[in-house]
C-alpha positions in Angstrom: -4.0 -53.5 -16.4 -1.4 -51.0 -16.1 0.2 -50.0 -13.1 -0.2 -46.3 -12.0 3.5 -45.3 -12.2 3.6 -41.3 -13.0 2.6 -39.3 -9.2 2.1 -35.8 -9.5 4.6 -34.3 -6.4 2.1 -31.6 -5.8 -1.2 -33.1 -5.2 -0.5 -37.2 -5.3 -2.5 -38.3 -8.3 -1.1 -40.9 -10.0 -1.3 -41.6 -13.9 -0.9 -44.5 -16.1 0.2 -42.7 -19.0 3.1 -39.9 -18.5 2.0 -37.8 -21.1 -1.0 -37.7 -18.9 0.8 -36.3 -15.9 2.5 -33.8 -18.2 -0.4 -32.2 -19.1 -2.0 -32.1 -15.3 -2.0 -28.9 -14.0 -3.9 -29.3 -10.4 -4.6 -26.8 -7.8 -1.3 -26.9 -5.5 0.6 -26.9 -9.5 -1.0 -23.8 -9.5 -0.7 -22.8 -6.3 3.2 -23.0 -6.3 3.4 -20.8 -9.5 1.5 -18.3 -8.3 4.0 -18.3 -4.9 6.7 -17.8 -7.2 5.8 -15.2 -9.3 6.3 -11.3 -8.2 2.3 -11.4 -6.1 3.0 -14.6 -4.2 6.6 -13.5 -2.9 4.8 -9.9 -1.8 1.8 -12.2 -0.2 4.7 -14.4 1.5 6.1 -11.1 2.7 2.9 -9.7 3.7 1.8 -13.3 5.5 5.4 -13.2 7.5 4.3 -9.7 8.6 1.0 -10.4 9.6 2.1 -13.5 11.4 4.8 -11.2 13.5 2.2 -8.5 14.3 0.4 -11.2 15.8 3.5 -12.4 17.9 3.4 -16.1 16.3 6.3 -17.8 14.8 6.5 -17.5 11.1 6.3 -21.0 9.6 8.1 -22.5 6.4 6.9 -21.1 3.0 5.8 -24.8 2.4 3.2 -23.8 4.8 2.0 -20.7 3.5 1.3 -22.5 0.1 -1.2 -25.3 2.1 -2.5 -22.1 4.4 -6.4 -21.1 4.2 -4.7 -17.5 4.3 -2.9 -18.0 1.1 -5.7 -16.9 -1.6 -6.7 -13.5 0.9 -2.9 -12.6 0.9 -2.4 -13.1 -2.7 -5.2 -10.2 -2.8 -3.9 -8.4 -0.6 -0.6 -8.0 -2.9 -2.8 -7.2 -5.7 -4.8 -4.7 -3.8 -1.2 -2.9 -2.2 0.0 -3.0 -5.9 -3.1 -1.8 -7.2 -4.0 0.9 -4.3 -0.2 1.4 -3.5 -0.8 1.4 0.0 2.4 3.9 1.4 2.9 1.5 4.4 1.5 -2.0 4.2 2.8 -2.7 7.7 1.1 -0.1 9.5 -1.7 -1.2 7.6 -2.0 -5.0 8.7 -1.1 -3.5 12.2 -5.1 -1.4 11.6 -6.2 -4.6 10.4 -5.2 -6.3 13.9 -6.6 -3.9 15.7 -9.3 -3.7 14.4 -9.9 -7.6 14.6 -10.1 -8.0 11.0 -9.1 -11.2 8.9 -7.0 -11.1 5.9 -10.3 -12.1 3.4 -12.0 -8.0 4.6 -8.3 -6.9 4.2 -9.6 -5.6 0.5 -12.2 -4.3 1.3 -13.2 -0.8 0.4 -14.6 0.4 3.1 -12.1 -0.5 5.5 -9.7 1.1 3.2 -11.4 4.3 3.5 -11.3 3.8 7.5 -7.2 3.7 7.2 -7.5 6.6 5.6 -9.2 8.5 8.0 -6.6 6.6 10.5 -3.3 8.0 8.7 -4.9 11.3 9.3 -5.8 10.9 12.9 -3.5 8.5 14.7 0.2 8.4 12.5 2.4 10.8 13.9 2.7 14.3 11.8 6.5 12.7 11.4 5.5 9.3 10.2 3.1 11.1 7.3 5.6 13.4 6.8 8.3 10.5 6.1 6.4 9.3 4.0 5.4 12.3 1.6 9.1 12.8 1.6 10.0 9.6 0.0 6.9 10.0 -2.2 8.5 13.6 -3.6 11.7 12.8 -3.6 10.7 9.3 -5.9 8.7 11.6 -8.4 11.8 13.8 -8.3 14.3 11.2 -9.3 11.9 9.1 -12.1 11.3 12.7 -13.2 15.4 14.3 -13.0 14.4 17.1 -11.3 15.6 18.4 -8.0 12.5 17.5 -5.0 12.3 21.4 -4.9 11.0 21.4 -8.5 8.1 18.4 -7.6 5.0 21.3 -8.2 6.4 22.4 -11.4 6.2 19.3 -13.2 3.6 17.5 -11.5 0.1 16.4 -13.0 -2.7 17.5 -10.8 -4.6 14.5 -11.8 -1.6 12.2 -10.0 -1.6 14.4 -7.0 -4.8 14.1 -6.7 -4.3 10.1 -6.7 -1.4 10.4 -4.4 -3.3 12.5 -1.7 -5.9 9.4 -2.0 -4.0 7.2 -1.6 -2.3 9.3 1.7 1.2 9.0 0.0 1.3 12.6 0.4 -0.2 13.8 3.6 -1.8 17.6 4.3 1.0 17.3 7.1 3.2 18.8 5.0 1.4 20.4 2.2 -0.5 22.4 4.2 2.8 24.6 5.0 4.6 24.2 1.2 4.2 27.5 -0.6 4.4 26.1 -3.9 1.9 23.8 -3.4 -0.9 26.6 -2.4 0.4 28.1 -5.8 -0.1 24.9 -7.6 -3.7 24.7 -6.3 -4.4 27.6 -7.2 -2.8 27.9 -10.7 -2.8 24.8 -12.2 -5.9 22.9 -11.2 -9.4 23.0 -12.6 -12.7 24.2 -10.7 -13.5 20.3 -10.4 -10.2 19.4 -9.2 -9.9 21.9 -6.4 -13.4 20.3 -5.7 -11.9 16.9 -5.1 -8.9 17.8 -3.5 -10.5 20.2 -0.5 -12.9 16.5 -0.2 -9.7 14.8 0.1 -8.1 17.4 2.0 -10.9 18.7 4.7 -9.5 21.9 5.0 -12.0 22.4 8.1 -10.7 19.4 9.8 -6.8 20.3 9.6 -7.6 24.1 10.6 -8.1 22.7 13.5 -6.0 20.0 14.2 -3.2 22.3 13.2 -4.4 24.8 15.7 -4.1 21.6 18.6 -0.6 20.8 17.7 1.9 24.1 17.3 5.2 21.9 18.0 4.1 19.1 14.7 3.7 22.6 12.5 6.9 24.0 13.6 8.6 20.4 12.2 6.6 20.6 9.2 7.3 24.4 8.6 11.5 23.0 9.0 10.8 20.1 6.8 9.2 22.1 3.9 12.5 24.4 3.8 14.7 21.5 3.6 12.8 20.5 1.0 12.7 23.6 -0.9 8.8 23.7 -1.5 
């Protein structure tokens, strides 16, 4: 009988014939070439950031590949991708408070519950920051100067932006153009999903609570020419 002499360095199993081992493809093979590609190195990122919110010492990638996390992170960089969450941090930080593991870190309805937090608990500044670096990105991809963004804009991506809270009513709210933009260029059903998105009753009066955030935003639009 022949000896076993071809191991497989991922898993341990051992083959008599080599061609044998060259065709195995077991599930830490797998596992490693999924942690290489563009997902697992944004789940290894993700993981080290999840670990630090937690105050616990980030181990060796080795052990990320062997973690019972590793599948719920890989996920979660396909659901940041897909979703294009505007700060992933702040949103494991929700998912900590909240108590929540990384397998519910996809799911929907906690989703929507960040949402509602970006509104309610980030800083008019933070949401602000971040609908600047969103205009200023379509500017560039698009050539234009940021103060152009509403002219060349698709409503249907705005729309899917405000979803997504990569632009915030922080600062649209005291932009100019975009009050022309909604109502020029956007169809009865659109303006119907972006006042939902919007809740133009629930900024009247959170507006109304904080005078010194609309004085920054009121600056911030003029900088930005919008």
């Amino acid at each position: 009988m022949k000896e076993a002499n071809f191991t497989c360095n991922h898993c341990g199993h051992k083959f008599v014939l080599e061609d044998r081992l060259l065709r195995h493809h077991c599930k830490q093979m797998k596992r490693k070439e999924e942690l290489e590609s563009p997902t697992g190195q944004a789940a290894w990122q993700h993981y080290q950031t999840w670990m630090k919110c937690n105050h616990r010492l980030v181990p060796e990638i080795k052990s990320f590949l062997h973690s019972k996390f590793f599948n719920a992170f890989i996920r979660f960089a396909k659901f940041v991708k897909e979703v294009r969450i505007p700060d992933p941090e702040l949103y494991i930080r929700f998912m900590i408070e909240l108590d929540n593991p990384p397998v519910l870190f996809t799911s929907d309805q906690i989703y929507s519950a960040f949402l509602q937090h970006m509104d309610r608990k980030v800083s008019a500044a933070k949401n602000a920051q971040i609908t600047t670096d969103t205009l200023f990105n379509i500017a560039e991809d698009a050539g234009v100067d940021v103060s152009k963004v509403f002219d060349i804009i698709d409503p249907n991506d705005l729309i899917q932006l405000l979803r997504q809270r990569r632009v915030s009513p922080w600062l649209l709210l005291h932009s100019d153009k975009f009050k022309k933009f909604y109502a020029s260029n956007l169809t009865e059903d659109q303006r119907i999903v972006m006042k939902r998105l919007i809740r133009p009753e629930y900024w009247a009066v959170k507006l109304k609570e904080k005078p010194e955030n609309v004085d920054l935003m009121k600056q911030m639009v003029g900088e930005l020419g919008i």
